[in-house]
C-alpha positions as CSV (number, residue, x, y, z in Angstrom):
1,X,90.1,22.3,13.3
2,X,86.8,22.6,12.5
3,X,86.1,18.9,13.1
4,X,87.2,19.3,16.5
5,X,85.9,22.1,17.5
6,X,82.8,20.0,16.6
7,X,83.8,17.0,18.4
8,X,84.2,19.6,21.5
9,X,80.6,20.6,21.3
10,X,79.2,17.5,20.6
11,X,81.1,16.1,24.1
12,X,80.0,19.0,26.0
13,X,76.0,18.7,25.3
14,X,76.6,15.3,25.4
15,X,77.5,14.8,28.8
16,X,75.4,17.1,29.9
17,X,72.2,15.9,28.3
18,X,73.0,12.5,29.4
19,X,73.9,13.2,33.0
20,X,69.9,13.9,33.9
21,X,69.9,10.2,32.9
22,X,72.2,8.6,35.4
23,X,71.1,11.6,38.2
24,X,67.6,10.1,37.9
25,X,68.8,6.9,38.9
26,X,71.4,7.6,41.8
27,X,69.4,10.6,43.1
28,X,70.4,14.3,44.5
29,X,73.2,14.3,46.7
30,X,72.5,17.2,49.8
31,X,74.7,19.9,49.9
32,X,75.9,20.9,53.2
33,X,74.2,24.2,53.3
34,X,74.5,27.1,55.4
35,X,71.1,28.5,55.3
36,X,69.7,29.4,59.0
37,X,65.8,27.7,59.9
38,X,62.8,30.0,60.7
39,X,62.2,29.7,64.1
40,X,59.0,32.3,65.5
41,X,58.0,32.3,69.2
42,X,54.3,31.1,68.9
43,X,55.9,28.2,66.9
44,X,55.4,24.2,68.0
45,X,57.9,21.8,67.6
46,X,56.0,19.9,65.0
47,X,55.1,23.6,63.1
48,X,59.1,24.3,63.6
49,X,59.5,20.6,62.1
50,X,57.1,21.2,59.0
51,X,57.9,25.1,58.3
52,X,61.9,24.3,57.9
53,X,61.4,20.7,56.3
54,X,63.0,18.7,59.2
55,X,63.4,15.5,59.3
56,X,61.9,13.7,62.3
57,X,65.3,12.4,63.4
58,X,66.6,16.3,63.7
59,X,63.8,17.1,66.0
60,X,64.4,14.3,68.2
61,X,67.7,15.3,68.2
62,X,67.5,19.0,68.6
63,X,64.7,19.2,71.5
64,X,66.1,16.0,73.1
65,X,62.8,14.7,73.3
66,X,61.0,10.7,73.7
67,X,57.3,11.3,73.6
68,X,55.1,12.1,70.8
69,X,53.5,14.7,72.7
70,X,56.9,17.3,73.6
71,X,56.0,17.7,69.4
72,X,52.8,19.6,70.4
73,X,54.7,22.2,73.0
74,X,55.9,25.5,71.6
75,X,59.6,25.2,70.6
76,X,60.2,27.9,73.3
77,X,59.1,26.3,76.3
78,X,62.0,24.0,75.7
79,X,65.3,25.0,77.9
80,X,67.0,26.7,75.0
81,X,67.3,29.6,73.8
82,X,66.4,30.6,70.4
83,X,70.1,30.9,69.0
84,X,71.0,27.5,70.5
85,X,68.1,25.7,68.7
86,X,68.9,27.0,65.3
87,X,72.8,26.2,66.0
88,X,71.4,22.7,66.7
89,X,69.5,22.4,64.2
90,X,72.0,23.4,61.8
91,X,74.3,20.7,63.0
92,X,72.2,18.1,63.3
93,X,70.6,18.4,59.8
94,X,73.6,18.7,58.2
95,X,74.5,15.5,59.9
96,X,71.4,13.8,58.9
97,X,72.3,14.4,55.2
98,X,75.7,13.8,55.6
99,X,74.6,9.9,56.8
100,X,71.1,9.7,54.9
101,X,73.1,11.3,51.3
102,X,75.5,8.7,50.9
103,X,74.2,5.7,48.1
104,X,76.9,3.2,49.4
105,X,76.8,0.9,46.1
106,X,77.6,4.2,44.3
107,X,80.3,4.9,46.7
108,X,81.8,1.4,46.4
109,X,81.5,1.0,42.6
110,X,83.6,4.2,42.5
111,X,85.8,3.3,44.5
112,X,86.7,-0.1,43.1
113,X,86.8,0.7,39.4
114,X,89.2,4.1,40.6
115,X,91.9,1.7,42.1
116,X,91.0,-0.6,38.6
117,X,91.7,2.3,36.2
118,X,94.9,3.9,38.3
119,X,96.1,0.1,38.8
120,X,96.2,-0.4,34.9
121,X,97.8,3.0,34.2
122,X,100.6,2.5,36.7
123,X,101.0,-1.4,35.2
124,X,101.2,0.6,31.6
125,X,103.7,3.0,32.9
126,X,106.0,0.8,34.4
127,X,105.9,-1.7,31.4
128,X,104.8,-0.2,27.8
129,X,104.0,3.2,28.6
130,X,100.7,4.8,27.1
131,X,100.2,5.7,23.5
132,X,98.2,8.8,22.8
133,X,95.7,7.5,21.6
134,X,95.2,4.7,24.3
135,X,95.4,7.6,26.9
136,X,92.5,9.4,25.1
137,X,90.8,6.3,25.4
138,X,90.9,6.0,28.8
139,X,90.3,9.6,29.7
140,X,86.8,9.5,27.7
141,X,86.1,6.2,29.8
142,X,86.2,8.3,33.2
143,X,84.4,11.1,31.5
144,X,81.9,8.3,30.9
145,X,82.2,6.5,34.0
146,X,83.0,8.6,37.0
147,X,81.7,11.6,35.4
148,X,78.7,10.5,33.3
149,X,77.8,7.6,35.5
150,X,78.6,8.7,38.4
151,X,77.5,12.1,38.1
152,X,80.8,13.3,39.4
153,X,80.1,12.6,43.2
154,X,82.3,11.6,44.5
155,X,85.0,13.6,43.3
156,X,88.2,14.6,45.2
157,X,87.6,18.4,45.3
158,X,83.9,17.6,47.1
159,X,85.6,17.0,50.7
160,X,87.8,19.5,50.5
161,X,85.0,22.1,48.8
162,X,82.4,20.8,52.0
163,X,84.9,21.2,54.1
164,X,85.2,24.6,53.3
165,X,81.6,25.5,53.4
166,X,81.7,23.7,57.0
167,X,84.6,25.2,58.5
168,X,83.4,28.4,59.4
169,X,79.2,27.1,60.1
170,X,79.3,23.5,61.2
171,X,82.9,22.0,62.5
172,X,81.2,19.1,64.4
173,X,81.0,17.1,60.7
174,X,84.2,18.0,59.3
175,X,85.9,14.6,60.0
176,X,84.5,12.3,57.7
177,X,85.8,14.8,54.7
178,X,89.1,15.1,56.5
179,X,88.9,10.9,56.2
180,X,88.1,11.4,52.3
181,X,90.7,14.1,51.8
182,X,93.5,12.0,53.1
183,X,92.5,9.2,51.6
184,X,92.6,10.7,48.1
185,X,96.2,12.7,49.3
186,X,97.3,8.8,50.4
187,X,97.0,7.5,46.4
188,X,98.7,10.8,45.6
189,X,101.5,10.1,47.3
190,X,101.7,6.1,46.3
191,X,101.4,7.5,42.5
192,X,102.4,10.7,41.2
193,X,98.8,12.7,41.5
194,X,96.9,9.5,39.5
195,X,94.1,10.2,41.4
196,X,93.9,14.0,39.6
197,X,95.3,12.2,36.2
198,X,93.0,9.2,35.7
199,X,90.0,9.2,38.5
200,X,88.7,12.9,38.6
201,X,86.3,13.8,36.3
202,X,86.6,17.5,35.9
203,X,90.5,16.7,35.7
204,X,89.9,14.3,32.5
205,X,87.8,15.7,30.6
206,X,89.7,19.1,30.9
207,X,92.8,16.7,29.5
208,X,90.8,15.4,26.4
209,X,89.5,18.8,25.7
210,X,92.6,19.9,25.3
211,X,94.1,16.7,23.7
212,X,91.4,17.3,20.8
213,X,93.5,20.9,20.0
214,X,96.7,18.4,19.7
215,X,98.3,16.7,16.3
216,X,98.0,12.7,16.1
217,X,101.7,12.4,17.9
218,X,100.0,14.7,20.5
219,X,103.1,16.7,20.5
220,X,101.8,20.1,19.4
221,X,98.7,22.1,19.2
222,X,97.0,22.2,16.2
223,X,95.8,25.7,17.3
224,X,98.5,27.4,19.6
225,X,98.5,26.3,23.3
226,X,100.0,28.6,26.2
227,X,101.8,27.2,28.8
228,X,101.3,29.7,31.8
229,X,104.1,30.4,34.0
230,X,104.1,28.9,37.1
231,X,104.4,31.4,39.6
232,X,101.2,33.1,38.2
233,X,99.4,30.1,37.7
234,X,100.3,28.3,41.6
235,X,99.9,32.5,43.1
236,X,96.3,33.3,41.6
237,X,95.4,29.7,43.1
238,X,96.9,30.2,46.6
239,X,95.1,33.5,46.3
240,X,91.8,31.9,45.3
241,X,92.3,29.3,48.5
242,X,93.1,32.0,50.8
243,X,89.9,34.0,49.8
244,X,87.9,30.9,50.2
245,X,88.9,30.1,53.5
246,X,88.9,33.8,54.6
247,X,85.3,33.3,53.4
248,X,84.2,30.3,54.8
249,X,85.5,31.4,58.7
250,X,84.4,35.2,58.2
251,X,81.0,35.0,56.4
252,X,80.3,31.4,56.1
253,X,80.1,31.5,52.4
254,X,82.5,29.0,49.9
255,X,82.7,30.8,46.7
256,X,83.6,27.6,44.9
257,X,79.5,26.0,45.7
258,X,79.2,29.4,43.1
259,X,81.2,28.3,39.9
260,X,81.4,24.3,40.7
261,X,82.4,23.4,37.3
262,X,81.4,20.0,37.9
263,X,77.8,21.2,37.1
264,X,79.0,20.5,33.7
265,X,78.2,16.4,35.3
266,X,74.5,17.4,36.4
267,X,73.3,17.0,40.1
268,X,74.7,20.8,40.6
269,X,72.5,23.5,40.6
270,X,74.5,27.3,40.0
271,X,73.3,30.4,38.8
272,X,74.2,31.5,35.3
273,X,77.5,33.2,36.5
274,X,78.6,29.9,37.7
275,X,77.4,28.5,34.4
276,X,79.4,30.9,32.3
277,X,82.6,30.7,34.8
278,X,82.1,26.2,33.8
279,X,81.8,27.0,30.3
280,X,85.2,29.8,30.3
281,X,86.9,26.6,31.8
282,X,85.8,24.0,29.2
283,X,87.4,26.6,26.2
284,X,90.2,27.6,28.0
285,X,91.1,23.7,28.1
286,X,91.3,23.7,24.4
287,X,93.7,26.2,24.8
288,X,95.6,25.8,28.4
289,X,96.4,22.6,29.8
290,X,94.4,21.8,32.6
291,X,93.0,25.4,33.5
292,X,90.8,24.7,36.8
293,X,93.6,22.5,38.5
294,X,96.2,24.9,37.8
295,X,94.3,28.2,38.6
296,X,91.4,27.7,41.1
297,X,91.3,23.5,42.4
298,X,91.6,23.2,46.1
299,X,92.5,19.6,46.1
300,X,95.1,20.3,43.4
301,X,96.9,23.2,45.7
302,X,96.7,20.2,48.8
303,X,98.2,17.8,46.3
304,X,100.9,19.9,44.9
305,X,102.3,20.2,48.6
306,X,102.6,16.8,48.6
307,X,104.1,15.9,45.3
308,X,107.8,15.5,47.1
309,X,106.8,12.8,49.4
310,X,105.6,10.6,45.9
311,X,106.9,7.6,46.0
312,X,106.7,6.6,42.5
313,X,107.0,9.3,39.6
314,X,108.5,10.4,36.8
315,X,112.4,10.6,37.1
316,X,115.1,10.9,34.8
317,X,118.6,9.1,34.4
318,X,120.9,11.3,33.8
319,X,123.5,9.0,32.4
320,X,121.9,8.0,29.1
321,X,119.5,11.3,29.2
322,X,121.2,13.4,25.8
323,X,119.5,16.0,27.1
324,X,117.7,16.8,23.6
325,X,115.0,18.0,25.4
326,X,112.3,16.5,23.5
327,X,110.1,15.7,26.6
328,X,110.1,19.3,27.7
329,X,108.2,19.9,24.0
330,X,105.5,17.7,24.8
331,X,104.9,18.2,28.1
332,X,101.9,20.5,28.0
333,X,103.2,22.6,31.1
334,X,106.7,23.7,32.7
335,X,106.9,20.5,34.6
336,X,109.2,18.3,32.8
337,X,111.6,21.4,32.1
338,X,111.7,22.1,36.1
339,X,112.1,17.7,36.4
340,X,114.4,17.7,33.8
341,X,117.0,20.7,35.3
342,X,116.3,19.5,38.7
343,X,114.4,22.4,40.0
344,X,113.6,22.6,43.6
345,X,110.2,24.3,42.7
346,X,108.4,22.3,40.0
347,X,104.8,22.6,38.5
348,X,102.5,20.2,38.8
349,X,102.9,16.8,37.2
350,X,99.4,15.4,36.6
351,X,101.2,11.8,35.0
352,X,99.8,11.7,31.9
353,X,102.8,9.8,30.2
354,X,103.5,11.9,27.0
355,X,107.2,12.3,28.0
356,X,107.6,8.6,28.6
357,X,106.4,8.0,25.0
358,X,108.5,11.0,23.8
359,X,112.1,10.3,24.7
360,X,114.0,8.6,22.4
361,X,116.4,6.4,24.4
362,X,113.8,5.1,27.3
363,X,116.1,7.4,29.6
364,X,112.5,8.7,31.3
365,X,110.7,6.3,33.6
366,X,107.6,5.8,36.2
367,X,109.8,5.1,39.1
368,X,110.3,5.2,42.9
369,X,114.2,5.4,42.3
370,X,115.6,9.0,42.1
371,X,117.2,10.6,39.1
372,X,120.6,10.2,38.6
């Protein structure tokens, strides 16, 4: 145990310490932020421009104006008034970053060698399955890849978390996350949450944390894991989105740009309680499968609406199945149980294939047909 709690450390700093690597090279990505510009009466358009750090292309936009010398007037003499102009140029900086942010080689790359790794898991699934040690193999190549190398943008809670900061400041730019979101719901639905499983990076390395506390058959912990109930795990997240949205359309404020644990990726900045919140998820994943998605993910609370309309997943045929129950024990959560006794409320199902290589007469598959 001491080994791997070694091995833990050593792939926390790592990642970390390497990230400022691979952020020097695709550069910061702007937060939509809320913050309201300075604007004084006495003020020109250019002094406006230079005291908030505006762009050129904002002012143009905000003032409406062609010549180079409407810069020079006063940002008063201007038909608005003073609340409009801020409004304005809230919206149209944050649109400016939203267009100007956006590295479209990183964006492809990402999203190419996503659709690679979730095409060769579901080819694995529906032929030879995955053994555990090829699926810890493939979740430290994410960590490495979309995590590492990609710095963890983009990620599929980042629409959904912008959107939330957005809501409630600046709905005018909401649509091109609402695009993102359904896009990443879309694969969802194709394959049982493979986006969550394979792609996210938060989501795998939470998985090979907690697959370095499990035996070589990965059927057990080699310290003791807890499986959390899922009515207190899916009601303290349902809470957590409620309070977030409350927040976003009362105060403007998106507690999850406080404790981002994908800081852990570099390219985020948070203050030390969001630092020690990222660090109490990395243990707890030693210890609880999957903490952040189960408790606190927004994207995972979206996808778990939608896990019924998943056209391929994991199913059971009841005619050979012995019911020996073997894939319930190494399932690390309630959701092969509640698959396995047909409940209509089941826990998430994050398809990482551990029952598949678990039951002993092949009566579990990755399938679009239903169990019968």
């Amino acid at each position: 145990m001491i080994l791997r709690i070694a091995l833990f450390g050593f792939l926390l700093a790592g990642i970390y310490l390497l990230s400022g690597i691979t952020f020097r090279v695709w550069g910061s990505r702007e937060e939509p932020g809320n913050a309201d510009p300075v604007l004084t009466g006495q003020m020109t358009v250019s002094e406006y421009g230079r005291y908030n750090h505006l762009p050129a292309a904002v002012l143009v936009k905000v003032f409406d104006i062609s010549r180079l010398s409407d810069t020079t007037r006063q940002a008063g003499s201007f038909e608005y008034e003073k609340r409009e102009v801020i409004r304005k140029t809230i919206v149209e900086l944050a649109a400016y970053r939203e267009e100007h942010s956006k590295n479209p080689i990183r964006y492809t790359l990402h999203f190419i060698l996503g659709l690679l790794v979730m095409a060769f898991v579901f080819y694995r699934f529906r032929t030879s399955g995955i053994t555990p040690a090829g699926r810890n193999t493939l979740y430290l190549f994410s960590v490495l890849v979309f995590g590492l190398g990609f710095n963890a943008s983009p990620s599929p809670m980042g629409p959904v978390k912008d959107t939330l900061s957005l809501v409630g400041n600046i709905p005018e730019i909401i649509h091109p996350r609402l695009l993102a979101i359904l896009t990443y719901l879309v694969t969802g639905i194709i394959a049982h949450k493979f986006l969550c499983a394979w792609v996210c990076q938060l989501g795998v390395l939470q998985d090979l944390i907690f697959r370095l506390n499990r035996n070589g058959a990965d059927t057990r912990g080699i310290a003791r894991q807890y499986r959390i109930p899922f009515v207190w795990s899916n009601t303290i997240r349902i809470v957590f989105f409620v309070g977030t949205v409350a927040g976003s359309f009362l105060w403007a404020l998106n507690v999850t740009d406080s404790i981002n644990p994908f800081a852990i990726f570099g390219g985020v900045s948070l203050w030390w309680p969001g630092w020690l919140f990222a660090g109490g998820i990395m243990v707890m994943s030693l210890f609880v499968y999957r903490p952040w998605c189960h408790l606190f993910c927004p994207f995972g609370l979206l996808g778990w609406f939608f896990e019924k309309a998943t056209i391929f997943k994991i199913t059971v045929n009841t005619t050979t199945c012995t019911a020996c129950e073997t894939c319930t024990g190494v399932c690390p959560t309630h959701a092969m149980s509640a698959i396995l006794h047909k409940q209509t409320i089941r826990p998430d199902c994050f398809s990482c294939g551990s029952c598949l290589n678990a039951c002993p007469n092949g009566s579990i598959t990755f399938s679009y047909h239903r169990a019968r």
